[in-house]
C-alpha positions in Angstrom: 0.0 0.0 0.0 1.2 3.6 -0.2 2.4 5.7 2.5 -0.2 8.2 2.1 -3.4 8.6 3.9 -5.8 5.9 3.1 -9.0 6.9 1.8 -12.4 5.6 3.4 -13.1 3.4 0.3 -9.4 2.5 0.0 -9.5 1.8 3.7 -12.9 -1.0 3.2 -11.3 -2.1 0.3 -8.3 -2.8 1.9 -9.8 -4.8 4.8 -13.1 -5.6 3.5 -16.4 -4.4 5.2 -16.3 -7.7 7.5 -12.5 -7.0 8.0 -13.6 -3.2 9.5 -15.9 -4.4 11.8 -13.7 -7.1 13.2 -11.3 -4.4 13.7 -13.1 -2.4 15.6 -13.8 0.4 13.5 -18.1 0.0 13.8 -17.6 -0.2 17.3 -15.7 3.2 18.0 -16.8 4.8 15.0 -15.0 6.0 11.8 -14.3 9.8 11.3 -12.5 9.7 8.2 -9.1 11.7 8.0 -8.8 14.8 5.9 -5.2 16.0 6.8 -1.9 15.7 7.8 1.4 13.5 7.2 0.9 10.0 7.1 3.3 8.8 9.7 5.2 10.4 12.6 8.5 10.2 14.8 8.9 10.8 18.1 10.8 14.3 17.4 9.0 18.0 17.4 9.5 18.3 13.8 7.9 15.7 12.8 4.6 15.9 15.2 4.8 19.7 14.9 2.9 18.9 11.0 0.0 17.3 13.1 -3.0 19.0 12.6 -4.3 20.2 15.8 -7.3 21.2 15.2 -9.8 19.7 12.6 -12.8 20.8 11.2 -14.9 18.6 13.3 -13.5 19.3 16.6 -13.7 23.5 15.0 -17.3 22.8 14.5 -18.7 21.1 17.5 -18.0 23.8 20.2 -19.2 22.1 23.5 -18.3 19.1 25.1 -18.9 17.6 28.8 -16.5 15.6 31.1 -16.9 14.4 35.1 -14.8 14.3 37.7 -15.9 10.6 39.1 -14.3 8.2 41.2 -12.6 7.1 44.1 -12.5 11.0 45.5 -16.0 11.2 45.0 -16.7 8.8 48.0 -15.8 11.0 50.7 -17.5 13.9 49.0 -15.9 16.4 51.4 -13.3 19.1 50.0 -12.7 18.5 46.4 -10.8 16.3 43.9 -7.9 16.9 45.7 -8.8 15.3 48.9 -6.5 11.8 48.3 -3.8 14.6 48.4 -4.6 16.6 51.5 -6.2 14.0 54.1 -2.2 13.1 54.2 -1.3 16.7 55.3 -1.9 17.8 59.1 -4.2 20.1 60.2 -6.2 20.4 56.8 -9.8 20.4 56.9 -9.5 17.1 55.0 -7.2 15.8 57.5 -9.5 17.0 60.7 -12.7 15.4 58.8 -10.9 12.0 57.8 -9.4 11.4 61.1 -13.5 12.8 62.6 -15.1 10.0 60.2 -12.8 6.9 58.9 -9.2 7.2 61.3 -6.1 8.7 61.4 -4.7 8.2 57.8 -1.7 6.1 58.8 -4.6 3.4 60.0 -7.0 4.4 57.4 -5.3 5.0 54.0 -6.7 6.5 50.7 -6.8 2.7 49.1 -9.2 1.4 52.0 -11.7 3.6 50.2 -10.3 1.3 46.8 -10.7 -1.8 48.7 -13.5 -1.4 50.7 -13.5 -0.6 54.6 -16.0 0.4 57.5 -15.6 3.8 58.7 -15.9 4.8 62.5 -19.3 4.9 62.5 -19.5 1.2 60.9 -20.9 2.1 57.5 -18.8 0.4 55.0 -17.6 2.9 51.7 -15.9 1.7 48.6 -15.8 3.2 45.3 -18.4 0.4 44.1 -20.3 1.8 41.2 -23.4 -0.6 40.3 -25.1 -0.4 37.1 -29.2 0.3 37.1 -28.8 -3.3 35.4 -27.6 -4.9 38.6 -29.5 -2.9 41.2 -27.3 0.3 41.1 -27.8 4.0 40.3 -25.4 4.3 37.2 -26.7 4.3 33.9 -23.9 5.0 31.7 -27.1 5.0 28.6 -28.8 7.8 30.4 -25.5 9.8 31.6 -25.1 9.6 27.3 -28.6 10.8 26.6 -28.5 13.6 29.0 -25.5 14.9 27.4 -26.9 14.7 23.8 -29.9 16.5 25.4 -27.5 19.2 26.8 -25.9 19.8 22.8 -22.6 18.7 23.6 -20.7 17.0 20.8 -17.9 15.5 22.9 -18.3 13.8 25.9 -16.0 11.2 28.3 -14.9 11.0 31.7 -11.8 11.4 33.8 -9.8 8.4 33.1 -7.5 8.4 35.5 -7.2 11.6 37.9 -4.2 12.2 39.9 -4.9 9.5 42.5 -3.6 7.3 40.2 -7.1 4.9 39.8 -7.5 3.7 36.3 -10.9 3.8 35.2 -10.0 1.2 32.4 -9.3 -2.5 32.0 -5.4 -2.0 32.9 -2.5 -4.2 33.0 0.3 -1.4 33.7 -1.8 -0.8 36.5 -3.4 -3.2 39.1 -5.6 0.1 41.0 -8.1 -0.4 38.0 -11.9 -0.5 38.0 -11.8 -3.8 36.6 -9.8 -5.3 39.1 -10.7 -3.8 42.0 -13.9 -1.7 43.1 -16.8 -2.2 40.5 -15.7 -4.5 38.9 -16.2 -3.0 35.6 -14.7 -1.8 32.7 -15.8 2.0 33.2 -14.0 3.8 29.8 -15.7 1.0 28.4 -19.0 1.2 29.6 -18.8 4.9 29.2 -17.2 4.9 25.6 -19.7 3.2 23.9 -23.0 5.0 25.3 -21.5 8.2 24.6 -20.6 7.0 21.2 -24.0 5.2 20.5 -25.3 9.2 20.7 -23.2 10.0 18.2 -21.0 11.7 20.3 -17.2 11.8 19.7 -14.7 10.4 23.1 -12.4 12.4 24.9 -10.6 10.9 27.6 -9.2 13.0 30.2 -5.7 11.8 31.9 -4.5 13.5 35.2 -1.4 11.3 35.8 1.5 13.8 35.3 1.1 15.5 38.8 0.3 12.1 40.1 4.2 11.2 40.1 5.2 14.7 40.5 4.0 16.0 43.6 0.6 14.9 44.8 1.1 11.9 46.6 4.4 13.8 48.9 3.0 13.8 52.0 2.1 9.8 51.8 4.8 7.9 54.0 6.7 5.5 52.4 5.5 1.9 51.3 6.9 -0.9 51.5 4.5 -3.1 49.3 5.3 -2.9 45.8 1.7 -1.9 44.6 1.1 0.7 47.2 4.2 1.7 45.5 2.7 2.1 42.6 -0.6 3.7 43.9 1.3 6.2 45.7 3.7 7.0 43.3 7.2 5.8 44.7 8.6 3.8 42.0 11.1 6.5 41.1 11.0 8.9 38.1 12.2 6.4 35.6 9.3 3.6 36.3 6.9 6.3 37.1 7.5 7.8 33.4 7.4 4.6 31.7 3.7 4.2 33.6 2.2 7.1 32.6 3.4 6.3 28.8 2.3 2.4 29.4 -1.4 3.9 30.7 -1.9 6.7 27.6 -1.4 3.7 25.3 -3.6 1.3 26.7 -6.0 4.2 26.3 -5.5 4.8 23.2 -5.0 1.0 21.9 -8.5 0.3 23.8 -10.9 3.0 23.0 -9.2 5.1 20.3 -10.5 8.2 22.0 -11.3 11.1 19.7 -9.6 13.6 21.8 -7.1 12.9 24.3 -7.0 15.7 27.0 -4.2 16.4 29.9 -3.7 18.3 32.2 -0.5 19.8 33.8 2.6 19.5 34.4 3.6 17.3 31.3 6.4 19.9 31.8 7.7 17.2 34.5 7.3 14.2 32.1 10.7 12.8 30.4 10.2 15.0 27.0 11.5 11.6 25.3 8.0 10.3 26.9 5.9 12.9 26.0 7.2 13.0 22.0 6.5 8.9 22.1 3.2 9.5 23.0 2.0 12.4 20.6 3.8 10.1 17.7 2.1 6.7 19.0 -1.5 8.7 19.3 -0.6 10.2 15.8 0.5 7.5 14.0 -2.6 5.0 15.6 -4.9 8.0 14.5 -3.7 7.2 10.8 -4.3 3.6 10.8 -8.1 4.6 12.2 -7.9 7.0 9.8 -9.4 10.1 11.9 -8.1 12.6 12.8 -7.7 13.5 16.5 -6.8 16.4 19.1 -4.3 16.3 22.1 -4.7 18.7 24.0 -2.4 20.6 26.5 -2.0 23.0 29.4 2.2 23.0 29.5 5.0 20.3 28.2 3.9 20.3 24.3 3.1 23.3 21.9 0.2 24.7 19.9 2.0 24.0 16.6 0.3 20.4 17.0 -1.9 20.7 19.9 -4.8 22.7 21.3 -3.8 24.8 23.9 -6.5 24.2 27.2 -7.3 27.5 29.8 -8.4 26.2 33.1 -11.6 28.1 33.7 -11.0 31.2 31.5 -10.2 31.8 28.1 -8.5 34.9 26.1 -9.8 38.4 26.3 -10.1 38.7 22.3 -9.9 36.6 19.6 -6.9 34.1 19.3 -5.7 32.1 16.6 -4.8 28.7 16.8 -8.0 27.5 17.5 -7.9 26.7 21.5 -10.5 25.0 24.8 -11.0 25.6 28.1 -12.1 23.4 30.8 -14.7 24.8 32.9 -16.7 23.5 35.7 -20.4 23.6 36.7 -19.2 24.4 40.4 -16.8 27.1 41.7 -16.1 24.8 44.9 -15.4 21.7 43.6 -14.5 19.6 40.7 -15.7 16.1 42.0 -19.1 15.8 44.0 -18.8 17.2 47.7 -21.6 17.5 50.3 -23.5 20.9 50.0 -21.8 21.6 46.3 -23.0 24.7 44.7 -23.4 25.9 41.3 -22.5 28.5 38.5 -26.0 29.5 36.7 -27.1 28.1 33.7 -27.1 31.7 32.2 -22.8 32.0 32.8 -22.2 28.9 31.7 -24.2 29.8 28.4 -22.9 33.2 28.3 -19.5 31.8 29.1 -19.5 29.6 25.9 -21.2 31.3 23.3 -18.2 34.6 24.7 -16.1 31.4 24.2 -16.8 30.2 20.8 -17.0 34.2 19.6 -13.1 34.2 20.4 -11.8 31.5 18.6 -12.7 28.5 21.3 -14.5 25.4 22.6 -16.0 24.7 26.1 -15.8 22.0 27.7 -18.1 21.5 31.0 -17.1 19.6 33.8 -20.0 17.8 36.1 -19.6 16.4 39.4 -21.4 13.0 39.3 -21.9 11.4 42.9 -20.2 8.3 43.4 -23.2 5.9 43.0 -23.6 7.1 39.5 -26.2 9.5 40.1 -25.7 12.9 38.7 -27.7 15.4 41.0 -30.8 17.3 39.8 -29.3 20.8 39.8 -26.3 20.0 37.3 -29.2 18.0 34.9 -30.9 21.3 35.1 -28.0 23.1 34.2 -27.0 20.8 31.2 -30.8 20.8 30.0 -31.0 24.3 30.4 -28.1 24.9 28.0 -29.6 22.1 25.4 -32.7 23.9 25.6 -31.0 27.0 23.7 -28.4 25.6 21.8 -31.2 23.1 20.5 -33.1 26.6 19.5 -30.6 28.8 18.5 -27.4 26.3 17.6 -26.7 27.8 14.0 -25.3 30.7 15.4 -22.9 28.4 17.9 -22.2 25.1 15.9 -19.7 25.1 12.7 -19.4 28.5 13.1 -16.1 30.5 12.8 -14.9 33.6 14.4 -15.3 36.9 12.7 -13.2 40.5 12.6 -14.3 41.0 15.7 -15.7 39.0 18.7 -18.2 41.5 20.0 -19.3 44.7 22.5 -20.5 45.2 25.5 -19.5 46.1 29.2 -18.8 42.7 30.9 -15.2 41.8 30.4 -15.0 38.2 30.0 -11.8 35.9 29.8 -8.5 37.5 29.8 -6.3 34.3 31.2 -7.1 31.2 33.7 -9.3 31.5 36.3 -11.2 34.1 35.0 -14.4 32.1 35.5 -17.5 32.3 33.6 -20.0 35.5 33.9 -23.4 36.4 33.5 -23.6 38.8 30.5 -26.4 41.9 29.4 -28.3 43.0 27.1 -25.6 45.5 25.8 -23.3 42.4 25.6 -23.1 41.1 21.6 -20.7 38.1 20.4 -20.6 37.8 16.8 -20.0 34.5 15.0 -20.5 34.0 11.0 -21.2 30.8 8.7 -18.1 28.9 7.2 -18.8 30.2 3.9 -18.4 34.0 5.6 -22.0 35.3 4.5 -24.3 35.2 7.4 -23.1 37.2 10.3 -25.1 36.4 13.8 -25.0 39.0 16.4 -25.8 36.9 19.7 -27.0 39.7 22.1 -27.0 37.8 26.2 -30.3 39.8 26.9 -33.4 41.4 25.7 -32.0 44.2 24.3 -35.5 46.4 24.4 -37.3 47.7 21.1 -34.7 49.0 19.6 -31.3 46.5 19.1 -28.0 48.8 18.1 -25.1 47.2 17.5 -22.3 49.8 17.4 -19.5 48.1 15.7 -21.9 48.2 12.9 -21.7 51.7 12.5 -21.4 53.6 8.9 -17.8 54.7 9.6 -16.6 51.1 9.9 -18.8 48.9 7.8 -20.2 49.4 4.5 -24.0 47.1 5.1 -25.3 47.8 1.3 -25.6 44.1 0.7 -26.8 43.2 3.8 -30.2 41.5 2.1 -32.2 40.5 5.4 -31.8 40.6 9.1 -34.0 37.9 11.0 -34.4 37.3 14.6 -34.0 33.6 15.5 -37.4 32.8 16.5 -39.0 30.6 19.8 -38.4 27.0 18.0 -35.1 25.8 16.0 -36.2 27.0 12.4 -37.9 29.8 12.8 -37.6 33.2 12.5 -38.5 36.6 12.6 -38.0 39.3 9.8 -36.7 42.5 10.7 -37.4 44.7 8.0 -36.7 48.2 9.8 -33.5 49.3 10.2 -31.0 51.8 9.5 -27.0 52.6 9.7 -25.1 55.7 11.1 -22.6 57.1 12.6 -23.8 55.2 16.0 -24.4 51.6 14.3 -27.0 49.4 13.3 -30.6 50.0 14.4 -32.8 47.3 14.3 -36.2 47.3 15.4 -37.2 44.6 17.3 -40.7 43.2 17.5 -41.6 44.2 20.4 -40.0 46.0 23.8 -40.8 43.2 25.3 -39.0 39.5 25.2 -41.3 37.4 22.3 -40.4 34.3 23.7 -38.0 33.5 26.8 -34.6 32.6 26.5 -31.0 33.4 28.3 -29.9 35.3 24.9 -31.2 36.4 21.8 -29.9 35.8 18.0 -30.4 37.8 15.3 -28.8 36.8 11.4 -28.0 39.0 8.8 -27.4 37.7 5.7 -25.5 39.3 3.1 -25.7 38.9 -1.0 -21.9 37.3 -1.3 -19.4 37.8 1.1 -19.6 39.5 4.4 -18.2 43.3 3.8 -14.9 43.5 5.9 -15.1 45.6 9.2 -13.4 49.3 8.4 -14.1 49.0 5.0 -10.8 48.0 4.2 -8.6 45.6 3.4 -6.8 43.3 6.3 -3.4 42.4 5.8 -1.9 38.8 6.3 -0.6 38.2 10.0 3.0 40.6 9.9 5.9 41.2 12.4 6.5 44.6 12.9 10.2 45.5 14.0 12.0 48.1 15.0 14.4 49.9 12.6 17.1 50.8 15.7 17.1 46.9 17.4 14.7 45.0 15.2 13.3 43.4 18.0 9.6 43.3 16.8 6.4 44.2 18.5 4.8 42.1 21.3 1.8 41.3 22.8 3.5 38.9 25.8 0.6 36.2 25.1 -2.2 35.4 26.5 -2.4 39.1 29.5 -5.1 41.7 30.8 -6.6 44.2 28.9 -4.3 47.2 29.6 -1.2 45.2 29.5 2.0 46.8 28.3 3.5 45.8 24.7 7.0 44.2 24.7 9.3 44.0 22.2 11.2 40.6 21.6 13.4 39.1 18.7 11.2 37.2 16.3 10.8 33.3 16.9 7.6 32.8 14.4 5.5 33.2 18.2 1.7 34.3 17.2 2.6 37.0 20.2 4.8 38.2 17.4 2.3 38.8 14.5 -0.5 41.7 14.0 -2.9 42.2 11.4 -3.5 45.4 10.2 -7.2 45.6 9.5 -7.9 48.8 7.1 -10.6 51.3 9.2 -11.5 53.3 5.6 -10.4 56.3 7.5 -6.8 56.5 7.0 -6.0 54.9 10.2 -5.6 51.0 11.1 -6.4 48.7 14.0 -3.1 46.7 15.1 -4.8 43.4 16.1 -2.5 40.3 18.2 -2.8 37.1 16.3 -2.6 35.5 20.4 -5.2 37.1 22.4 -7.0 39.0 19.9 -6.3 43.0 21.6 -5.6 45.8 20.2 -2.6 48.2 20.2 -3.8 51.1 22.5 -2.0 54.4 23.4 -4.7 54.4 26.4 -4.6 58.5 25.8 -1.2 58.5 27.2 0.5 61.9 25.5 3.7 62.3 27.5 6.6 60.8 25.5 8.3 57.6 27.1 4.4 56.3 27.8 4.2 52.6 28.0 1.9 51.4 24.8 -0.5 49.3 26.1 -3.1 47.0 24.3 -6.7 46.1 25.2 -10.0 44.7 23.5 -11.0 46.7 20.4 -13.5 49.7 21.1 -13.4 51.8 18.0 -11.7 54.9 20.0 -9.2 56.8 18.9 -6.4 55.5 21.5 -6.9 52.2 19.3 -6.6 53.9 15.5 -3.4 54.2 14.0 -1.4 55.8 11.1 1.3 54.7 8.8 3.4 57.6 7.7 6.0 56.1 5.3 9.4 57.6 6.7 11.3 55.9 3.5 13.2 52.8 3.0 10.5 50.4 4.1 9.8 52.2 7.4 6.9 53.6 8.8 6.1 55.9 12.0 2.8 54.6 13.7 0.8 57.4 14.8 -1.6 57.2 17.1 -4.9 59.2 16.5 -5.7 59.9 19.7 -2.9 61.3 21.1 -0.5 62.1 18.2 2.4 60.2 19.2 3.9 57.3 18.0 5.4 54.3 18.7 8.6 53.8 19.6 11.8 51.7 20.4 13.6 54.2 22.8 16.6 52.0 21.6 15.9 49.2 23.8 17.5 46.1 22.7 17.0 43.6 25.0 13.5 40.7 24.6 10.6 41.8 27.2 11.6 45.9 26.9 8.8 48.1 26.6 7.2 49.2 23.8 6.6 53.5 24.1 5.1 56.2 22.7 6.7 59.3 21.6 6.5 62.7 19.5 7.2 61.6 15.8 10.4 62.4 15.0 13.4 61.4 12.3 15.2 58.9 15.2 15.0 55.1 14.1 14.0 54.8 17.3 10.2 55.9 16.0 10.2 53.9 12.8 9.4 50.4 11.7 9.3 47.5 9.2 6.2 45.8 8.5 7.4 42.5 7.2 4.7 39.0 6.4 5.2 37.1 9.3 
């Protein structure tokens, strides 16, 4: 056969239809690959061509994973109570010595094994399925997740309490072996698929080795050895590589997620594993996403925020992981939840900048999954079931939206409740229907500002429709008109039509959407000083009024700008990382810091280019008249400055295709 990516009829003709299904590939469903080399090494260069993000995962926006297992037992604390009932005078410590012992008489694996605690109730992580008497339904935990529009869904395969939640034989502390007695990836893999869901698996185990077990004394039996992480850092490496593939070789997840400090792992371990995942991913011939928080790169990865997200747009595409609880990962007594309206409000602010969601839930550890998250979950299916076109398959556009609430800007910035002056735009594949997704009744009259006459030319704009009550239907809005101010739209009423935690309205445009400024938009650039050329820098993924850096150029998407065209004479300088804006912030004195910040339309964000010869330019800010400048630093993380335009190299630059 030829190296090259087998096609899905070369694939059955290959192996026959019989042949596929004996091979598995009915069972975890074929996706068929569109792109990417057709084998890889365990170098960066090689798994740096990886894809990271295909059009299926860029289309499906939302996906759901749980927190479930052994730590959901006590249900006191958080996910991180195997960790800290070791560590004296923590609450967990006070409450596990209050209801089971003092840990060095009741250890983390009694709640493995089975034991009675003080008051003689006897707790083990013992799933049963509805089947066999129990409360889990693995077929109903599926449904409910189809119900809530996720298109992704899978659990915590092994957390960092090192439990496997799979059939293992790297590792003895398995759910097949010990516990339940059941294959749980399995059972879980299987309904989730039968929804027509993709699989992610989520794999904790880096900080497993690295930290979380330190307080633990030391073990003298080999396998508490192993569950408690003292097998040293070469045996401990090869595990977590031995458990990834018996993940992958077993359920051929879809998306393999991880979470931090892969930084730790043996980079030797960590290239084995993106080229084993890669290079299994061609012989299924789908293509997949590894995902990442440190320890690989974005080149062939998705980058993951922990409960946040950028402050703009960013390009590659990237996730978060968010959870339905601010308290608590995994199911505690008493947990409490976000509202459905910021967890909707959080992803549609999400997928306007460039991002999917993905939803943690906090099952209990009988399998049941409490009534307040199923509300929740429903309560987001309920709109994305209405109002989906303007979430699913959809891409980002010039800009992400308006609005008062500042949402993202790094990890941990939690998800918010939005208002009815907050808009996220998003626009169809094919770039001619724009939605406007506006997180409240906006009243009788609905103005969208960055629609405004000086920055958007709407002359083909053929119809604007309100998404109406049910999927499918909508609501013409005939009345409207552009200035100076934006786009007016009447609405039908001042009054809500129909409830729902946002509203959607669709414009539609004869060909192609006009570009915002009613300009062109450059390619992404570098642009570089003519004194040092160390080029312009955002510094990632910051706050909005963070200062711009300059660096030397490494091909970083900190590193490259757009220059989108206003149709004024002046330019917005956009990051190709988080999306923000150059912004002199008003400052006039020379030496001012440049800052950058989410695009408004002021003046402190407009820029000229005054060609100063030779390929250089002065950027002049409109606002405040001054321009950027060098001030001859040389060295990477100087500022960036603002200064009176003058004939120094200092104040001129080279705009160069990046």
């Amino acid at each position: 056969m030829s190296s090259s990516r087998l096609t899905r009829r070369g694939l059955l003709t290959a192996v026959g239809v019989a042949g596929a299904a004996a091979a598995g590939l009915s069972r975890f469903g074929v996706a068929w690959a569109t792109a990417g080399p057709s084998s890889y090494t365990a170098t960066w260069s090689s798994v740096d061509q990886h894809p990271p993000a295909p059009e299926w995962f860029q289309d499906a926006k939302f996906g759901i994973y749980y927190h479930w297992g052994v730590f959901s037992v006590p249900a006191f604390g958080n996910e991180w109570y195997p960790r800290n009932m070791y560590i004296a005078g923590s609450a967990e410590n006070n409450h596990h010595k209050q209801v089971y012992g003092d840990p060095s008489a009741w250890p983390y694996h009694n709640f493995i094994n089975g034991a009675r605690d003080k008051s003689g109730n006897f707790v083990q992580f013992a799933p049963k399925l509805v089947s066999a008497g129990g409360n889990w339904d693995p077929n109903a935990w599926a449904q409910l997740f189809a119900d809530a529009g996720a298109k992704f869904a899978g659990p915590v395969a092994e957390h960092h309490d090192g439990y496997s939640m799979w059939n293992s034989t790297a590792n003895e502390w398995n759910s097949v072996r010990t516990g339940p007695k059941l294959d749980l990836l399995r059972l879980h893999a299987d309904a989730i698929r039968a929804k027509g869901l993709r699989l992610i698996t989520s794999l904790h185990h880096a900080y497993h080795f690295n930290g979380y077990y330190d307080h633990v004394p030391g073990q003298s039996d080999p396998s508490l050895k192993k569950l408690y992480a003292q097998l040293g850092g070469p045996a401990e490496n090869q595990l977590w590589y031995d458990k990834l593939r018996e993940v992958i070789d077993g359920y051929q997840p879809d998306i393999v997620w991880q979470d931090f400090d892969l930084g730790l792992v043996d980079e030797s371990r960590r290239l084995q594993f993106l080229a084993y995942y890669y290079n299994q991913a061609v012989a299924w011939n789908k293509d997949v996403v590894a995902t990442y928080k440190d320890g690989l790169d974005n080149k062939g990865e998705v980058f993951d925020y922990e409960r946040g997200g950028p402050a703009g747009i960013q390009t590659p595409y990237w996730l978060t992981d968010d959870s339905i609880s601010s308290s608590s990962w995994c199911y505690t007594v008493g947990i409490g939840y976000y509202s459905t309206t910021a967890m909707l409000h959080s992803l549609i602010d999400r997928v306007s900048k460039g991002g999917n969601m993905l939803l943690n839930i906090a099952p209990m550890a009988d399998g049941t999954i409490p009534a307040g998250q199923q509300s929740i979950l429903r309560g987001m299916g309920d709109w994305l079931g209405r109002f989906g076109e303007a979430i699913y398959a959809t891409r980002i556009w010039s800009s992400f939206g308006e609005g008062p609430t500042q949402m993202g800007g790094g990890t941990f910035s939690g998800p918010k409740e939005g208002t009815n002056r907050d808009i996220r735009f998003t626009r169809s594949k094919d770039n001619t229907v724009l939605y406007a997704t506006v997180l409240g009744w906006p009243g009788s009259t609905f103005t969208i500002t960055t629609l405004n006459a000086n920055q958007i030319n709407l002359s083909s704009l053929t119809s604007a429709r309100l998404l109406g009550a049910t999927a499918g239907g909508y609501v013409d809005l005939p009345n409207r008109t552009q200035d100076g101010s934006g786009l007016h739209l009447t609405m039908p009423s001042g009054n809500p039509p129909f409830n729902a935690l946002a509203y959607v309205v669709k414009l539609t445009f004869a060909g192609q959407i006009p570009p915002l400024g009613g300009g062109t938009v450059t390619g992404w650039v570098r642009i570089a000083n003519a004194t040092s050329g160390l080029v312009l820098d955002s510094g990632g993924t910051v706050a909005s009024g963070s200062p711009l850096k300059q660096w030397s150029y490494d091909g970083s998407t900190n590193l490259q700008w757009q220059l989108v065209d206003l149709g004024n004479g002046y330019y917005r300088i956009v990051n190709r990382t988080n999306g923000m804006v150059a912004d002199s912030m008003g400052a006039t004195a020379n030496g001012a810091t440049a800052k950058q910040a989410a695009w408004n339309g002021g003046n402190n964000q407009q820029w000229s280019l005054t060609s100063a010869g030779n390929g250089r330019y002065q950027i002049v800010n409109r606002g405040t008249g001054t321009a950027l400048d060098g001030m001859g630093y040389r060295n990477n993380g100087d500022s960036a400055c603002l200064w009176a335009p003058n004939g120094n190299t200092n104040n001129q630059w080279t705009i160069t295709a990046a």
